[in-house]
N, C-alpha and C positions, 0 to 999 in steps of 0.2 A: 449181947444180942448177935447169932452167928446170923448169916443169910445164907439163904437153899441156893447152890448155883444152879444158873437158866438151863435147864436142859437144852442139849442142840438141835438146830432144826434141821431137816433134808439140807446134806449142801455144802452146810458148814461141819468146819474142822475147830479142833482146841487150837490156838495160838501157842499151847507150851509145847517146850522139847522136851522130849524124854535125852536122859543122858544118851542113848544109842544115836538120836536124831542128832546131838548137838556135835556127836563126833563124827558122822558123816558128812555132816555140813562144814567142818575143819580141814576134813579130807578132801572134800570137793574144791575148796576154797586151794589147798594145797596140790591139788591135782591141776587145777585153771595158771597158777604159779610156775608150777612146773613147765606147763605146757608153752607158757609166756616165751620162757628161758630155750627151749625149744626150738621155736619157732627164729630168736637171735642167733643160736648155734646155726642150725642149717643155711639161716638165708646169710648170714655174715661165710660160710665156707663155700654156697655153692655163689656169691659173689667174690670172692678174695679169689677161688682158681680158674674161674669164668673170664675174668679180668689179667689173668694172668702172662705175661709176654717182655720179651726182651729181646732186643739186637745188637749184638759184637758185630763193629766191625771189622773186617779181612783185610790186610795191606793197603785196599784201597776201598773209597767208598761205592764200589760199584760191586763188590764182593763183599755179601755179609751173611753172617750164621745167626738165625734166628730161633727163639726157643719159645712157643704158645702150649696153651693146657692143650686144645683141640691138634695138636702133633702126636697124641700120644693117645690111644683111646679109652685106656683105662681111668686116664683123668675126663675125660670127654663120659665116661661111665658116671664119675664120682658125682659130676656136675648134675647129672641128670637126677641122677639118684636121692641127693642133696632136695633138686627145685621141688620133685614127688613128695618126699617126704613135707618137706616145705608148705607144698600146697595141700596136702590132705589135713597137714595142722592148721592153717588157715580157715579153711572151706567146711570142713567134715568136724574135724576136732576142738577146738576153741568155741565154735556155737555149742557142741553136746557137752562141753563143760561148764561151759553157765549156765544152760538149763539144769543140769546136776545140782547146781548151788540153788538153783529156784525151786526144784519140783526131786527130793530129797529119795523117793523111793524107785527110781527109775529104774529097775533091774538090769529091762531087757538091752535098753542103749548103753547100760553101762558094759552087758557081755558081750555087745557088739564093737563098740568100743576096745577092748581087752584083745579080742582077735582082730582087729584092722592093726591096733598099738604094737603086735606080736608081730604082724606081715613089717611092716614099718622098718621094726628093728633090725630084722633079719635083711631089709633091702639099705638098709642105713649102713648096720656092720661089715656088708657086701663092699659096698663103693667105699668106703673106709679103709679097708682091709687090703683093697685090691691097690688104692692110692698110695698107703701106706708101705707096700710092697714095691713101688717105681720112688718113691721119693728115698727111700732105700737104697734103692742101686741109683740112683741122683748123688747120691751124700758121697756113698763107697765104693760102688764101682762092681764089679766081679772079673777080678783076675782069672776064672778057670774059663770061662766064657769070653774072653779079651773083652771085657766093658770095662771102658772108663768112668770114673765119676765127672760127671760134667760141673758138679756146682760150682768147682772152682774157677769156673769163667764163667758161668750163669747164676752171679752169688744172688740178685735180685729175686729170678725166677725160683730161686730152690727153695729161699727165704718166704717168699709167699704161699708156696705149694706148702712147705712145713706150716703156717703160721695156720690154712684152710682147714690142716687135720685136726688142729684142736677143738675149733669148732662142731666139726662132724663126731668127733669119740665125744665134747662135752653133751651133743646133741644125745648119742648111744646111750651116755651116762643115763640123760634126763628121761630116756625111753623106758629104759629097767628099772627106775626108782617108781615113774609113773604106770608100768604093770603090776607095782606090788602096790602101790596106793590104791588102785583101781580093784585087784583081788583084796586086799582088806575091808573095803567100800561095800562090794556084793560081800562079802562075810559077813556085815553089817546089818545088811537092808533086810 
């Protein structure tokens, strides 16, 4: 004895997933994950060089060389760059990703999403890139330019400034895996 299923009334939806639904809802699941890991990169780099400082002292303790991220303003960039990013995954990103896991066809917030994720990256790779470039001449120096590398007396400070970049390039990582999560998402929907 089969039974007729109930037709639906204004309103309601089927409860099944199509194979298409249940891989978007993977992807969104795996987009919100992403974004988690994100959200640790930026705030663990733009606190690790925010915090960042050291004092040698000079023959006597009334003459000392001190070394802060804010001495330098491309670290004072990186910081900033870092908390932006930071706070738009917070505030803007992490809500439009759980509603993605709840409400599965969302196109438009997803293409909106896709280009704020794009500006993001390009402000992320910036302060990155540019930090990356002074902790460089931190490390080695430039002899054509008579710069010395300082780290070998600010071993602390250099150590931290390196330890920040990982978290910012891990953040970059998580940015471009999560625009192609997000472009196979709308392929989907």
């Amino acid at each position: 004895m089969k039974t007729e299923p109930k037709p639906l009334e204004a309103g309601e939806t089927s409860k099944r997933l199509t194979p298409t639904q249940g891989v978007t809802r993977g992807l969104s699941i795996v987009d919100l994950i992403l974004r988690i890991i994100a959200v640790i990169g930026t705030l663990g780099s733009a606190v690790a060089m925010g915090t960042t400082n050291e004092t040698l002292p000079f023959f006597t303790q009334f003459v000392q060389f001190s070394a802060q991220y804010n001495d330098l303003p491309t670290f004072t960039f990186f910081v900033i760059a870092n908390s932006i990013v930071c706070g738009y995954l917070v505030v803007i990103s992490l809500p439009l990703s759980i509603f993605h896991i709840i409400r599965r066809a969302a196109i438009n917030s997803r293409i909106i999403l896709v280009i704020f994720d794009t500006v993001m990256l390009a402000l992320l790779t910036a302060g990155a890139s540019a930090a990356t470039a002074i902790v460089y001449l931190a490390h080695n120096g430039n002899a054509s330019a008579n710069w010395v590398a300082i780290c070998q007396q600010f071993n602390s400070f250099c150590e931290r400034t390196s330890g920040s970049l990982i978290g910012s390039f891990g953040g970059v990582l998580m940015f471009m895996l999560l625009i192609i999560t997000s472009a196979v998402a709308i392929s989907r929907c």
